[in-house]
PAKETOR-346143 format. One line per 8 residues: number of its first residue (from 1); their letters; for each residue x, y, z of N, C-alpha, C, O. Coordinates in Angstrom, 3 decimals. Each point is the difference from the previous one (the first is absolute). Layout:
N
NUM) a) X/Y/Z/X/Y/Z/X/Y/Z/X/Y/Z ~ ...
END
This chain:
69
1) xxxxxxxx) -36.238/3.051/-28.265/0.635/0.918/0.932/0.246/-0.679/1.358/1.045/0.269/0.592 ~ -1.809/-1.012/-0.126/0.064/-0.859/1.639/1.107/-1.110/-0.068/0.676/-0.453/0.924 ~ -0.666/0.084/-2.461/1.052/-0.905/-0.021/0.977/0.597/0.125/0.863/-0.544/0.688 ~ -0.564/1.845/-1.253/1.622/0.401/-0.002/0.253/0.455/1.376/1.023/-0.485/0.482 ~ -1.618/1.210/0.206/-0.161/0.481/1.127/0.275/-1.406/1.405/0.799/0.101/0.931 ~ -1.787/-1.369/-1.221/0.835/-1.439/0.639/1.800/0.000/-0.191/0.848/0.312/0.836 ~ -0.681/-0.755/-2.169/0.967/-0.051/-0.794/0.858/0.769/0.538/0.983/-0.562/0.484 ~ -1.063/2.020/-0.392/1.268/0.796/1.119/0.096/-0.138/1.437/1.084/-0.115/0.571
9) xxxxxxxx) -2.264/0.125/0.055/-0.005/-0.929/1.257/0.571/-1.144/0.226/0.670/-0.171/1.018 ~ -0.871/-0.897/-2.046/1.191/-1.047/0.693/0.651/0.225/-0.199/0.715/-0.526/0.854 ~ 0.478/1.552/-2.068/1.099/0.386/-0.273/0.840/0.377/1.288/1.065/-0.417/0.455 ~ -1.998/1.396/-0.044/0.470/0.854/1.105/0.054/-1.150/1.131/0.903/0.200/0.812 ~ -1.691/-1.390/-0.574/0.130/-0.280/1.143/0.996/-1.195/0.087/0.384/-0.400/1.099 ~ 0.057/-0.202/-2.339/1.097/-0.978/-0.344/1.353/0.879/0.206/1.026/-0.472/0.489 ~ -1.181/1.944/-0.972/0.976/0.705/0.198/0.730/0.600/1.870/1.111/0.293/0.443 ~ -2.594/-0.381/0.136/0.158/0.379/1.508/0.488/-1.063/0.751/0.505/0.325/1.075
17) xxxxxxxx) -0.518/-1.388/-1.323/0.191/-1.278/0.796/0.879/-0.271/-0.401/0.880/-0.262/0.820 ~ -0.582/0.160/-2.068/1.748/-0.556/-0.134/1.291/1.229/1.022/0.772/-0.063/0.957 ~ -1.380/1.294/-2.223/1.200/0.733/0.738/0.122/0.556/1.016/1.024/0.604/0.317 ~ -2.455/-0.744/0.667/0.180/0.517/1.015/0.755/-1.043/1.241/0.661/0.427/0.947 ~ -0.888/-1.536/-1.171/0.805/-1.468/0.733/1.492/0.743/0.140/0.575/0.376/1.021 ~ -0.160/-0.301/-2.420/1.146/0.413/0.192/0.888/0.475/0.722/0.958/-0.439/0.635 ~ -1.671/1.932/-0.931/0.759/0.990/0.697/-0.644/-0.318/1.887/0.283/0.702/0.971 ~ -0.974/-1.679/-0.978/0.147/0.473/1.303/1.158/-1.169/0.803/0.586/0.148/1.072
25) xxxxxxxx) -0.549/-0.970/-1.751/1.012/-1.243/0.218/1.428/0.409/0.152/0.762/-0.504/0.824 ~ -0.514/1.242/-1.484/1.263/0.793/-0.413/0.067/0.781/1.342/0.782/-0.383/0.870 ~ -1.472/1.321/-0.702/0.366/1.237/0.923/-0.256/-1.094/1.440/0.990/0.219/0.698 ~ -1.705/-1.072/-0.114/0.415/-0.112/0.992/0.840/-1.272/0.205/-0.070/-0.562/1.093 ~ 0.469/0.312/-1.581/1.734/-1.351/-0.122/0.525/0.860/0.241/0.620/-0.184/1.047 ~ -0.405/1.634/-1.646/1.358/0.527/0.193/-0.507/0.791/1.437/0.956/0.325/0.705 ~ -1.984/-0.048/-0.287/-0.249/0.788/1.681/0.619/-0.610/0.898/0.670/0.610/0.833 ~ -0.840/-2.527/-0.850/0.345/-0.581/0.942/1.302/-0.676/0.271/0.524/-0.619/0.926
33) xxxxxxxx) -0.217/1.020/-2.186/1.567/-0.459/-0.184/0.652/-0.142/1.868/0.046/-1.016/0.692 ~ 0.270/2.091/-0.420/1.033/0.311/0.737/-0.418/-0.864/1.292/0.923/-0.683/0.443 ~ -2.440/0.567/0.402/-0.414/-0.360/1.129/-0.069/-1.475/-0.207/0.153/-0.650/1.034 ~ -0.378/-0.137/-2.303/0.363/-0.880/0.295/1.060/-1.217/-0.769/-0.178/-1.114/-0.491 ~ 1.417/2.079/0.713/1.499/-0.007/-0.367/-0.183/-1.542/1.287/-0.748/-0.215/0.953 ~ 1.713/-0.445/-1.520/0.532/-1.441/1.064/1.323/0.271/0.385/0.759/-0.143/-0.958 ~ -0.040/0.570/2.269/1.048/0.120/-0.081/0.507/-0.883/1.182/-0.900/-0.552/0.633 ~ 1.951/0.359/-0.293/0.448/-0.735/1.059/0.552/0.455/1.184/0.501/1.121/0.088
41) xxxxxxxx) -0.572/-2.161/1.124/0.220/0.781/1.587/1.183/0.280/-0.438/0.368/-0.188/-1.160 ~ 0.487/0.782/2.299/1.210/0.684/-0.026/0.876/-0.902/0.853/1.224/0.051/0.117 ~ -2.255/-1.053/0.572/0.404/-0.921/1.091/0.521/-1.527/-0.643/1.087/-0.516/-0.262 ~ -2.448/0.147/0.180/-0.274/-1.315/-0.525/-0.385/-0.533/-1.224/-0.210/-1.173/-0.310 ~ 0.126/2.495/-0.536/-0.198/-0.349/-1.650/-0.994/-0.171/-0.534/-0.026/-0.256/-1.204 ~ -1.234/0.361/2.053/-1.503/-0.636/-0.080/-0.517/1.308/-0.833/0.209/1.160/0.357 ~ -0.876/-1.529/-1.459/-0.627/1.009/-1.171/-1.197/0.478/1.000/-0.532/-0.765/0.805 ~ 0.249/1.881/-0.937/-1.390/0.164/0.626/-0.412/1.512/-1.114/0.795/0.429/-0.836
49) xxxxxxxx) -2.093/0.131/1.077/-0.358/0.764/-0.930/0.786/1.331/0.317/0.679/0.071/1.024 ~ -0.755/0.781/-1.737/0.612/1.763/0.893/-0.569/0.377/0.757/0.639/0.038/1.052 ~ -2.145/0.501/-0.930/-0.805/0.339/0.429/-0.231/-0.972/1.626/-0.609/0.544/0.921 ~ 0.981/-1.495/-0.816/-0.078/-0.729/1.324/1.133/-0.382/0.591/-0.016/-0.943/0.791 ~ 1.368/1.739/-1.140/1.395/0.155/0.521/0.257/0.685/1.056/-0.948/0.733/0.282 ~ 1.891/-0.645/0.486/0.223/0.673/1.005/1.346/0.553/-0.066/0.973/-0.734/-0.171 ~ -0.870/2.053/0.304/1.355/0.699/-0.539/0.535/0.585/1.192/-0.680/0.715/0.736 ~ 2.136/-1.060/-0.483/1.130/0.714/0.409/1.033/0.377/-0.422/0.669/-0.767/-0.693
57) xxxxxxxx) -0.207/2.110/0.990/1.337/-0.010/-0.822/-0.166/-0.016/-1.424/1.109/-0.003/-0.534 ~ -2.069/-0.008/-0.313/0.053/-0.277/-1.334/-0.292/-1.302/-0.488/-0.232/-0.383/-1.146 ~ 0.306/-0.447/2.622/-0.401/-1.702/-0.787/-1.170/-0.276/0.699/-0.504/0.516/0.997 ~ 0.006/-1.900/-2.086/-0.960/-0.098/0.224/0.020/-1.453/0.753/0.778/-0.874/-0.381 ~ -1.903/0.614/1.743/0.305/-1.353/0.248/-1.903/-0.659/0.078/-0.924/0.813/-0.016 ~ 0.713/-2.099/0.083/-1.064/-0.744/-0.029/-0.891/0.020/0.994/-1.221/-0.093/-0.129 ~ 2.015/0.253/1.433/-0.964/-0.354/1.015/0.714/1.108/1.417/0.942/0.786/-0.102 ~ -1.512/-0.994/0.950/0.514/1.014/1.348/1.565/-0.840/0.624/1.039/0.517/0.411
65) xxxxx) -1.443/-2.074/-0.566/1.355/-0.339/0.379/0.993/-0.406/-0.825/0.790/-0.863/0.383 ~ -0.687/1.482/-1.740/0.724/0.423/-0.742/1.172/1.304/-0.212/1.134/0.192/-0.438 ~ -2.218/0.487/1.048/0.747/1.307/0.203/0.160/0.598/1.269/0.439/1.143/0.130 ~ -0.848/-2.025/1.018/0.375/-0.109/1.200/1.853/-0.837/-0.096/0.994/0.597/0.413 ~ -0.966/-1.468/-0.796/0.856/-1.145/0.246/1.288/0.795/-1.382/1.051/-0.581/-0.271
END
């Protein structure tokens, strides 16, 4: 009886570790998608992340004297 009772225990725990990796790999690739998108100034062409852009007008530029100038 202790053996079968082991026996579903590692079942269960070969089963928790694989598929739980998974799904969590999955759901946050797709959270961060968007913040750290690479897109380019509006000025000078320089890729920088989204999340550390600076927007006017709808565009986005790299730095203050980017979108100053």
């Amino acid at each position: 009886m202790l053996k079968m009772l082991l026996f579903a225990a590692l079942l269960f725990g070969v089963y928790y570790i694989f598929f739980r990796k998974e799904s969590l790999t999955s759901s946050s690739s797709s959270d961060n998608a968007p913040e750290d998108a690479m897109i380019p100034c509006a000025k000078c062409g320089t890729y920088v992340q989204f999340k550390e852009t600076l927007t006017r007008d709808g565009k986005h530029y790299c730095s203050r004297e980017c979108l100053e100038g």
